[in-house]
N, C-alpha and C positions, 0 to 999 in steps of 0.2 A: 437445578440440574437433577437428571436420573441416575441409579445406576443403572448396571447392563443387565439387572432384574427389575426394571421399572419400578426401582421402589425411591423415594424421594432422598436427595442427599442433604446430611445434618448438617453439611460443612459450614451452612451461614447461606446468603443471602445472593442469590445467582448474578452473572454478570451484569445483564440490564439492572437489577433491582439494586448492583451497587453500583453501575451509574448514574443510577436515580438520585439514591441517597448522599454522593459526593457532590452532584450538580444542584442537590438542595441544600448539601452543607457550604457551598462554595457561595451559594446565593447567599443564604443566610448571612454568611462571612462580609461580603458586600456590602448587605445591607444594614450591620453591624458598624462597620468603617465609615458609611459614607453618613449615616446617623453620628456618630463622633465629632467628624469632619463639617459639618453640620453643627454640630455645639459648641465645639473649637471655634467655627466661623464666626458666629452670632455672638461668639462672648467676646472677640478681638476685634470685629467689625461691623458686628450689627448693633442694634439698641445700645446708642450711646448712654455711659456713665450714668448717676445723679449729678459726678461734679462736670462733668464735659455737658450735661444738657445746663446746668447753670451758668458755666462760663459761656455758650452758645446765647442765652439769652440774656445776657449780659453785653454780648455784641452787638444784638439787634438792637439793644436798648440805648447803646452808646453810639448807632448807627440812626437811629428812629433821629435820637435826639441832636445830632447835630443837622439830619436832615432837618429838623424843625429850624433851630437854628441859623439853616442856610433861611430857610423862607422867611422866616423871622425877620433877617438883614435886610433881605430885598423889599419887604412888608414895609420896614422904618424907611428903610432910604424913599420909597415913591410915597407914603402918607404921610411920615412921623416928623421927618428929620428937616424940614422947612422952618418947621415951629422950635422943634427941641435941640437944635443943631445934631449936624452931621457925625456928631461922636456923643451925644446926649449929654454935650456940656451945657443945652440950654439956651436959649433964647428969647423967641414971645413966650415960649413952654418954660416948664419949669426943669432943670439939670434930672438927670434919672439918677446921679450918683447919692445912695443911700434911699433910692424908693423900697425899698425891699424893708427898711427901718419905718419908713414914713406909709404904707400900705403894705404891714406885713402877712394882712392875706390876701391871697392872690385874687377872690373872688373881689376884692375890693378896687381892683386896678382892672378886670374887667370891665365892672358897670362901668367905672369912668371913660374906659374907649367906647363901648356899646353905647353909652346915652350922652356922653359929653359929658365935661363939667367946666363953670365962668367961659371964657374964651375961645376952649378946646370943642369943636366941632362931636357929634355923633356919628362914630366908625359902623354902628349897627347894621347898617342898612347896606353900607360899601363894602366890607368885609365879611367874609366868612366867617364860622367860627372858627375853622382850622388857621384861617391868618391872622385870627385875633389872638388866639392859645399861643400860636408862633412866634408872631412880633412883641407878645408878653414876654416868652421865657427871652425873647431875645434882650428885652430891657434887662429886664430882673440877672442874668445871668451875665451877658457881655458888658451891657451900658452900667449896671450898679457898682462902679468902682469906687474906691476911699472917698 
């Protein structure tokens, strides 16, 4: 502003130029908050834990595996379970209870479904290896009882 001798007033900062400066401290303010609100967010609901990503894959792991599991079952019942009976008590095949003792690495009870062994036909060829791993864990885990 002037005075009435057009000379410039000390008072501070004219009224456009303080509606400038409030409309830029207003922003500012804004943009203060909603950066907060932002940090707030991401820390209550974005990037989970270390221990919430552990227990997450922890579920997947306990979800993978009893999907195996399920295939597993179905694997013995249509190839397995003719020979080793219906609950791997055994028959022309040998019982699974205590194979975990008698082929306690696992790679060892593959090649025998993969190539055969005496009796036991070669799964290689019929199987994949995702329903060979399957109908493994499923011996080794369900059928290896006392």
């Amino acid at each position: 502003m002037t005075t009435p001798d057009n000379e410039p007033d000390d008072d501070g900062p004219s009224m456009v130029e303080g509606l400038a400066l409030s409309g830029l401290a207003a922003f500012s303010s804004l943009v203060v908050v909603l950066f907060i609100g932002a940090v707030v967010y991401g820390i209550a609901y974005g990037r989970p834990s270390d221990e919430r990503r552990a227990e997450l894959a922890m579920q997947e792991a306990v979800s993978d595996e009893a999907g195996q599991i399920q295939v597993g079952e179905q694997v013995y019942a249509s190839a397995c379970a003719s020979c080793h009976g219906r609950l791997g008590e055994g028959g022309v095949g040998p019982s699974f209870a205590g194979v975990t003792t008698r082929l306690p690495d696992v790679a060892d009870q593959i090649q025998v479904v993969v190539e055969g062994r005496g009796q036991m036909p070669a799964f290689g060829a019929s199987l994949t290896d995702e329903q060979i791993e399957a109908v493994i864990a499923y011996e080794r885990t369900v059928l290896d009882g006392p």
